[in-house]
C-alpha positions in Angstrom: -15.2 -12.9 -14.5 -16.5 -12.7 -10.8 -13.8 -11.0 -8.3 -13.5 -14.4 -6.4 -12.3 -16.4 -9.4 -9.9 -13.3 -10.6 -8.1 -14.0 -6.8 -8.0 -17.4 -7.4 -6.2 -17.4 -10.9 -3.9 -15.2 -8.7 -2.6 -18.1 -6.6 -2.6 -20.9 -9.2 -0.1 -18.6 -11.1 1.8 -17.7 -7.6 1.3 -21.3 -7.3 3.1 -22.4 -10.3 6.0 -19.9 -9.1 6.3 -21.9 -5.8 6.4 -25.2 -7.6 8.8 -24.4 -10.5 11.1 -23.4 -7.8 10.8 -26.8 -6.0 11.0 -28.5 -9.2 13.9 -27.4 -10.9 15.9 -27.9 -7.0 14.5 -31.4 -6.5 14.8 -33.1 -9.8 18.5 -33.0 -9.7 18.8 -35.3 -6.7 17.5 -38.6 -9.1 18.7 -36.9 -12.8 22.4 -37.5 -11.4 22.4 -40.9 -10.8 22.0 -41.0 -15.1 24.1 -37.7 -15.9 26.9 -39.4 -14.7 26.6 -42.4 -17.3 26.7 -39.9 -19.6 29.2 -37.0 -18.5 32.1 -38.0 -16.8 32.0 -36.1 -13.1 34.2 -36.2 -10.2 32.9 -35.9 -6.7 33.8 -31.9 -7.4 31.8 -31.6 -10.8 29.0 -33.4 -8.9 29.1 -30.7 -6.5 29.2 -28.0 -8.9 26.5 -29.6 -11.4 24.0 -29.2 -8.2 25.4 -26.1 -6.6 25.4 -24.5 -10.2 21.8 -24.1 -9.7 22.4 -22.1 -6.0 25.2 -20.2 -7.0 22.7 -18.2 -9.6 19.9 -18.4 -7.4 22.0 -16.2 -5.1 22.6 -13.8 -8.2 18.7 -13.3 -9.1 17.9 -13.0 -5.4 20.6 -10.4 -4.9 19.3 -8.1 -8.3 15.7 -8.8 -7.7 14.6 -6.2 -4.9 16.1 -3.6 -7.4 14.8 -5.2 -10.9 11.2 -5.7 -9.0 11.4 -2.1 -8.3 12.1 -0.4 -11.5 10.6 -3.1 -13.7 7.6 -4.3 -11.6 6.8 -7.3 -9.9 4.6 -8.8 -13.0 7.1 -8.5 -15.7 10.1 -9.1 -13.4 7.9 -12.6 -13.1 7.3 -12.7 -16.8 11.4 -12.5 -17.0 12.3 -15.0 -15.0 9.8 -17.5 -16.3 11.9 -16.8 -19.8 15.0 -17.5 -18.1 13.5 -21.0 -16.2 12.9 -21.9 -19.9 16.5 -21.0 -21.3 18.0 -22.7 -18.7 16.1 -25.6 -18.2 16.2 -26.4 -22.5 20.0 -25.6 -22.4 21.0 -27.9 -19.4 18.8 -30.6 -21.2 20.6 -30.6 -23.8 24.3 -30.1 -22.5 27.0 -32.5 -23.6 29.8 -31.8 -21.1 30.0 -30.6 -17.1 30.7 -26.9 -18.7 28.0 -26.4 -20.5 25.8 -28.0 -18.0 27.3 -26.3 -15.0 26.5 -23.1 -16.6 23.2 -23.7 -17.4 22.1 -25.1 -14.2 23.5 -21.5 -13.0 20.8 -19.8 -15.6 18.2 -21.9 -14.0 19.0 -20.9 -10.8 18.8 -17.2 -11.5 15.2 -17.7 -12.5 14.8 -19.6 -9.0 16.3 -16.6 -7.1 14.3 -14.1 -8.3 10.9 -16.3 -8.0 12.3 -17.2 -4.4 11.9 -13.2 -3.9 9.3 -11.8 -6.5 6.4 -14.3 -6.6 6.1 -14.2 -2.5 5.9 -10.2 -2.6 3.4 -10.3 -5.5 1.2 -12.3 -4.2 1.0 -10.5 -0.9 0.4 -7.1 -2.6 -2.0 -8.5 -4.7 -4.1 -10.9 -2.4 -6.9 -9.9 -0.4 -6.1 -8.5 3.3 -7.9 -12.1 4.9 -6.1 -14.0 2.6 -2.3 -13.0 3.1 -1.6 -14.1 6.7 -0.8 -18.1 5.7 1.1 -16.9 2.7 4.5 -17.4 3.7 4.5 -20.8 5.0 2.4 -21.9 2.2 5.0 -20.8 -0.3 7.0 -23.3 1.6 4.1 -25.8 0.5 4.1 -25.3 -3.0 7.7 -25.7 -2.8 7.7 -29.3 -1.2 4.8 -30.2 -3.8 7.3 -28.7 -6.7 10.3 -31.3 -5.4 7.9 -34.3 -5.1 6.9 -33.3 -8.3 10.3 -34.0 -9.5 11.0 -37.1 -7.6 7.6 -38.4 -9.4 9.2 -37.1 -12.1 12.7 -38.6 -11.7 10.8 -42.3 -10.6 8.3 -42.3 -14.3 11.6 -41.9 -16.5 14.2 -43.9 -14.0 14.1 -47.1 -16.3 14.9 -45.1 -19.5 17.5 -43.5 -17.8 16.7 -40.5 -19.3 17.8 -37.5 -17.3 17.4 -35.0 -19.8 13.3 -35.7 -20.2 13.8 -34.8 -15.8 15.2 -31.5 -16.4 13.3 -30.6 -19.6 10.2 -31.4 -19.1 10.5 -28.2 -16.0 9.6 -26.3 -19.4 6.1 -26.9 -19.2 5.5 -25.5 -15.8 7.8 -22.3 -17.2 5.7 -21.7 -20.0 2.0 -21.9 -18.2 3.5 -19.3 -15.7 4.8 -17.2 -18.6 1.8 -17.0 -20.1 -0.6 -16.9 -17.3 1.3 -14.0 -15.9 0.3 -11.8 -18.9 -2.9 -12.4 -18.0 -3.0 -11.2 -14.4 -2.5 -7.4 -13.7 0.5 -5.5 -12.1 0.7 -5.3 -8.1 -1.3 -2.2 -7.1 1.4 -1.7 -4.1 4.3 -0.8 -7.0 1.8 1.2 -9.1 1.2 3.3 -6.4 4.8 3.3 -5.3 5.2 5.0 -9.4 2.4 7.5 -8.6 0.0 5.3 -10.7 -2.2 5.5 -8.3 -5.6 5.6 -11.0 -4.3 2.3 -12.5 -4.0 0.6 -8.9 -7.5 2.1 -8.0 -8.7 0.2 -11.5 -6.6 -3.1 -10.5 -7.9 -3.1 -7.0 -11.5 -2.4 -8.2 -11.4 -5.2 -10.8 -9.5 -7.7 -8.1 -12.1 -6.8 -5.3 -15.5 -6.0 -7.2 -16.2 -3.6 -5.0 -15.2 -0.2 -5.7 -15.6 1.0 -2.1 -13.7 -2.0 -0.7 -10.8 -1.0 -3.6 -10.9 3.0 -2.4 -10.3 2.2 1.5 -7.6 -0.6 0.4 -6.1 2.4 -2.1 -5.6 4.7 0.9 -4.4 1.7 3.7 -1.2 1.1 0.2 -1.0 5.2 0.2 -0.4 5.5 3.8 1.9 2.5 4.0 3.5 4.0 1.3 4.5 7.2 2.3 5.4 6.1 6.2 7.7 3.7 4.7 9.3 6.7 2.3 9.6 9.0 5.3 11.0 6.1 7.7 13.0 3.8 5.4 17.1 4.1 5.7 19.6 2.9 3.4 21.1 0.1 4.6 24.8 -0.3 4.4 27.1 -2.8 6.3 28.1 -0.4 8.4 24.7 0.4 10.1 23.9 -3.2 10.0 27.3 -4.1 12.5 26.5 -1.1 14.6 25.9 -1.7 18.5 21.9 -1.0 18.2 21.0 -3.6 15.3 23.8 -6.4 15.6 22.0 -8.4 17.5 19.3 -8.7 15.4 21.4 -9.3 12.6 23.5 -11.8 14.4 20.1 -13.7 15.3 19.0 -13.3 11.7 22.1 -14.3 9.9 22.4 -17.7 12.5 18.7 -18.9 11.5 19.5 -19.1 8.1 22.9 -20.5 8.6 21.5 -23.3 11.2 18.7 -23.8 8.4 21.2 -25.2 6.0 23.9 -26.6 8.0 21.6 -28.9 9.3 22.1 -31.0 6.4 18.9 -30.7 5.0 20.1 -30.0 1.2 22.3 -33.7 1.5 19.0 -35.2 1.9 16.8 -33.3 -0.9 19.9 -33.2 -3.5 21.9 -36.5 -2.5 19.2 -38.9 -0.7 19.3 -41.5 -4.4 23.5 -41.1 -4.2 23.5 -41.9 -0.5 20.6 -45.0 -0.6 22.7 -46.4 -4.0 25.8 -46.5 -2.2 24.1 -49.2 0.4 23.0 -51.1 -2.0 19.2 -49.7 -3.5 19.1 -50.4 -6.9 18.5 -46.6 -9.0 14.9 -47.4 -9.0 14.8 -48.3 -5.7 16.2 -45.7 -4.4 14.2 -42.6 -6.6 11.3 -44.3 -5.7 12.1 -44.3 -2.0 13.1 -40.4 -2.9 9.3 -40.3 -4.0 8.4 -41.2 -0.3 10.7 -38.8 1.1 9.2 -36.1 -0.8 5.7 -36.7 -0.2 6.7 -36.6 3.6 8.2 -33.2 2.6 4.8 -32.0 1.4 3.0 -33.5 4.0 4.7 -32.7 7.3 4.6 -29.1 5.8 1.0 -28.9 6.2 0.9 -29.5 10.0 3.2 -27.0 10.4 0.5 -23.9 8.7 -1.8 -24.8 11.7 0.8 -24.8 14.7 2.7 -22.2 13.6 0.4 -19.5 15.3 -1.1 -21.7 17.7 2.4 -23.4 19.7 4.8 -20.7 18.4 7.7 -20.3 16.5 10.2 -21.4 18.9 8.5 -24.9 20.3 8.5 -26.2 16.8 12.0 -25.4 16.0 13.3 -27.0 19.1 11.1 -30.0 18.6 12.5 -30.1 15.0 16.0 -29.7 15.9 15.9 -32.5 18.6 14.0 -34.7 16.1 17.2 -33.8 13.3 19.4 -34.7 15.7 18.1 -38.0 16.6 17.8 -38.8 12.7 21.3 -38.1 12.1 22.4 -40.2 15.3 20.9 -43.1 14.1 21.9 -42.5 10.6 24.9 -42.1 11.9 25.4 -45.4 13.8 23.8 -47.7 11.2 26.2 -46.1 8.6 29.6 -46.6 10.9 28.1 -50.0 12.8 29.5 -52.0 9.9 26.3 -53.6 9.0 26.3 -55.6 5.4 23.7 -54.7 3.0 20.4 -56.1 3.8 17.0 -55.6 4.7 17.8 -54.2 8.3 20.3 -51.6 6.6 17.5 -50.0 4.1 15.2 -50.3 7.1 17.1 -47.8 9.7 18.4 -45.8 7.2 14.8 -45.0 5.7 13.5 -45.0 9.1 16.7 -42.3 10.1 15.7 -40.3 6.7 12.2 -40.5 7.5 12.6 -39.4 10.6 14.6 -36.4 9.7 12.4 -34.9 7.1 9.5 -35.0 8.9 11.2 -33.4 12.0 12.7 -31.1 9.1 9.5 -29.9 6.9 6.9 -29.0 10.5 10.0 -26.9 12.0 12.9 -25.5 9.8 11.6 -25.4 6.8 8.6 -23.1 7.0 9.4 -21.5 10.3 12.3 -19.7 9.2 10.6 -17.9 6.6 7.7 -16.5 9.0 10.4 -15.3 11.4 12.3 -13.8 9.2 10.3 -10.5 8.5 9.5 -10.7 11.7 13.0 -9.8 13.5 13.8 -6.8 11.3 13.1 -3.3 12.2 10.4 -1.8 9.8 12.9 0.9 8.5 15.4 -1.6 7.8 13.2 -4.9 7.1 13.4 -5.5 3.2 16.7 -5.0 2.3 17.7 -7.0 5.4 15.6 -9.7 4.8 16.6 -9.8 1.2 20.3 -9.7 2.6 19.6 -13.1 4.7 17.7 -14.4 1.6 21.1 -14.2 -0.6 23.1 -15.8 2.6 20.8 -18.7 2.8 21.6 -19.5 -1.0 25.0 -19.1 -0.5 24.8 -21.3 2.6 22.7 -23.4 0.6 25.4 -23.7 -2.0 28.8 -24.1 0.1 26.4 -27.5 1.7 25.7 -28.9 -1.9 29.2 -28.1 -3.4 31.0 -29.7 -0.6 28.8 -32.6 0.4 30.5 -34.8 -2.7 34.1 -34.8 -1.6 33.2 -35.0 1.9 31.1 -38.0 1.0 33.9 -39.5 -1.2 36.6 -38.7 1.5 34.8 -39.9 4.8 32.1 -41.6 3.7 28.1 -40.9 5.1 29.1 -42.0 9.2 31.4 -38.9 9.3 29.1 -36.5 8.0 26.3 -37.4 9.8 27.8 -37.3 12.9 28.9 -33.9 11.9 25.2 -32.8 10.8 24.3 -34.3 14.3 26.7 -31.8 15.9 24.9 -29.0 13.7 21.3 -29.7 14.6 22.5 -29.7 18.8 24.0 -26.3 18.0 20.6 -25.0 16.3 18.6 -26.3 19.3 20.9 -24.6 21.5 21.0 -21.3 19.4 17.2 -21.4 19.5 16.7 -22.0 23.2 19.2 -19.1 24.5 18.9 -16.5 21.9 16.2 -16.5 19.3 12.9 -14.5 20.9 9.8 -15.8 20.5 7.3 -13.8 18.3 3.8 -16.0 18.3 1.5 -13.1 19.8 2.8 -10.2 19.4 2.8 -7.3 17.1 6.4 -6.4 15.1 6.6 -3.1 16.8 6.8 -5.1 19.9 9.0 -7.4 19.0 11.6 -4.7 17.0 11.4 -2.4 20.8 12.4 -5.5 22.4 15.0 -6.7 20.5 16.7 -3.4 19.7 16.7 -3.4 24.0 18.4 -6.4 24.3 15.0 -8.2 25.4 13.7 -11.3 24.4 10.5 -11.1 23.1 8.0 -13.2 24.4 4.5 -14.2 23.7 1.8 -11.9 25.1 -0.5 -13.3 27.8 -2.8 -16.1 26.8 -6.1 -15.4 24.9 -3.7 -13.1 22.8 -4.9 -13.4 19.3 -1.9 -14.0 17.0 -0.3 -11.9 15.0 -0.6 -12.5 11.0 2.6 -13.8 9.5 1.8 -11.8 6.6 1.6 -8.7 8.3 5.3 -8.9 7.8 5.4 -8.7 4.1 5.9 -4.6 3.9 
């Protein structure tokens, strides 16, 4: 099999990764409106039901640096695709919030570690030209996995049947189970093992070139043994210390801002919140539909301006855009308008408005940055630290949204997500530094001064968001 089509089966499977993860997150958001005819839930079960899902995604996140170490990064993937499948058949089948509670928490597990593992794998594994728009189009496949599921959600709405929306994420499980066996063991972590003749053999097969493998064998050796001989543990302790709590700070904020925005009230609750003024179930999943193919879309200008505008321009555009959205969500909802056409209008127009401004700012931005602001010696563990916050941010958003919603109704929390989105334009514009053009020793030397960083002169050529990955 030619080199070029070996690489390519390498991002359909990574692809699959992206897209189960989207998946099993999105399809909740239209499966509830039928769970509940079936298991009685209060506005706190209903919470739970979709937090369930973050609260073990914060588990595998949290044990999948150290499992993708000592098991590898290919059966690490192989594992979680077997736990996507237990999950997903279990909370398919579940007759009571317990049981289905618990298994949404198994599903999530297998979401934390792909949210993790598949990202890293592919990098290590992907050709040098290939791994600079990898990041953000992880972010892609994840948009295209949660319209997937709204699709999903829209073909089955008139049977009501919620459990064919959660198990039929089986079949994507399966093909990246068994296509994983197929594809070889990330060259990186067989060197990191002293295997270093079977990465030679995977990067010769991968590459076709046995001369292009040897020079790519040394660049992993080198890599390798600078990051032994620089890498620290990191504790708590170093973390809060006066030279890298500021970059923590700025770290721990982005992913905070990136949920409190309200984004996961419109991914998990946008059917609940267009049924409550007065969108029939299929209406309303099929207006989800819209919303998610926005998602994808929006996502894709975002790759291109990304390293062309800058990190920072998008994210302030996005949060005053957010902000808008939830005004006017805000004011149709508390205006006192009766259910009619001009109702579903602005409040489609307000969601509309939102994801877009969401999906070409917040949502793939904060994943290139993140890598970014860390300190080489510290970077993975403290990236994988923020990765575990932003689930458990993720989760306190989706757990509580229910009772707020029940106890305020959607004016209140709007306004309040309003609020939220100011706060993340503000927190962008005073202290997040801008990285676009400049290399990540630069930007560590600057922030570990106290300095913003700022973009090099013009005519600078980027830097590679993928150069972050090790």
């Amino acid at each position: 099999m030619p080199a070029r089509i070996k690489n390519a089966l390498i991002w359909v499977f990574g692809a699959l990764g992206g897209i189960l993860w989207g998946y099993d997150t999105g399809v909740i958001s239209g499966a509830m409106l039928f769970i509940k005819n079936d298991i009685a839930l209060t506005p706190l079960l209903e919470g739970l039901v979709v937090s369930g899902l973050l609260v073990g995604a914060m588990l595998g996140a949290g044990l999948s640096g150290r499992l993708s170490d000592s098991w590898g990064r290919r059966r690490l993937i192989l594992a979680a695709s077997g736990v996507f499948i237990l999950g997903t058949l279990g909370a398919s089948f579940a007759f009571g919030p317990a049981s289905l509670i618990a298994f949404r928490c198994v599903i999530g597990i297998g979401v934390g570690i792909a949210s993790v593992v598949v990202p890293l794998y592919l990098t290590e594994l992907a050709p040098k030209q290939l791994r600079g728009g990898l990041t953000s189009l992880m972010q892609l496949l994840v948009t295209v996995g949660i319209f997937v599921a709204y699709v999903t959600d829209y073909l089955l709405a008139d049977a009501e049947a919620w459990r064919w929306m959660i198990g039929l994420g089986v079949v994507p499980a399966a093909i990246l189970a068994l296509g994983i066996l197929t594809q070889p063991e990330s060259p990186r972590w067989l060197v990191g093992k002293g295997r270093t003749d079977e990465a030679r053999t995977v990067l010769t097969r991968l590459r076709g070139d046995a001369g292009a493998a040897g020079e790519e064998l040394a660049e992993i050796e080198r890599a390798e043994r600078t990051e032994r001989e620089r890498s620290e543990p990191l504790t708590v302790r170093r973390l809060l210390s006066p030279r890298l709590r500021p970059v923590f700070v700025v770290g721990m904020l982005l992913v905070l801002f990136q949920n409190f925005v309200g984004i996961n009230t419109i991914i998990y609750y946008a059917p609940t919140l267009l049924t409550d003024i007065g969108f029939g179930s299929n209406g309303a999943i099929l207006a989800n539909v819209g919303i998610g193919l926005l998602n994808m879309l929006m996502t894709l200008p975002a790759m291109r301006l990304i390293d062309r505008k800058g990190r920072k321009p998008l994210l302030l555009f996005g949060a005053l855009g957010m902000c808008a959205a939830m005004v006017l969500l805000a004011v149709t909802n508390l205006s006192g308008l009766g259910y009619g056409a001009l109702l579903s209008v602005l409040t489609l127009g307000g969601i509309a408005l939102y994801i877009a401004s969401f999906a070409i700012s917040w949502g793939p931005v904060q994943w290139v940055m993140l890598p970014e602001l860390f300190p080489m010696r510290i970077r993975a563990a403290a990236v994988s630290l923020c990765v575990l916050f932003n689930w458990l941010f993720n989760m306190i958003v989706a757990l509580v949204f229910p009772s707020l919603l029940h106890a305020w109704g959607a004016g209140i929390n709007f306004l309040f997500f309003a609020g939220t989105t100011l706060l993340a334009f503000l927190f962008v514009q005073r202290l997040l530094p801008e990285t676009k053009g400049r290399s990540l020793e630069e930007i560590e030397q600057d922030l570990l001064r106290g300095r913003p960083a700022r973009p090099e002169a013009e005519g600078s050529v980027p830097v590679s968001s993928g150069s972050a990955s090790h």
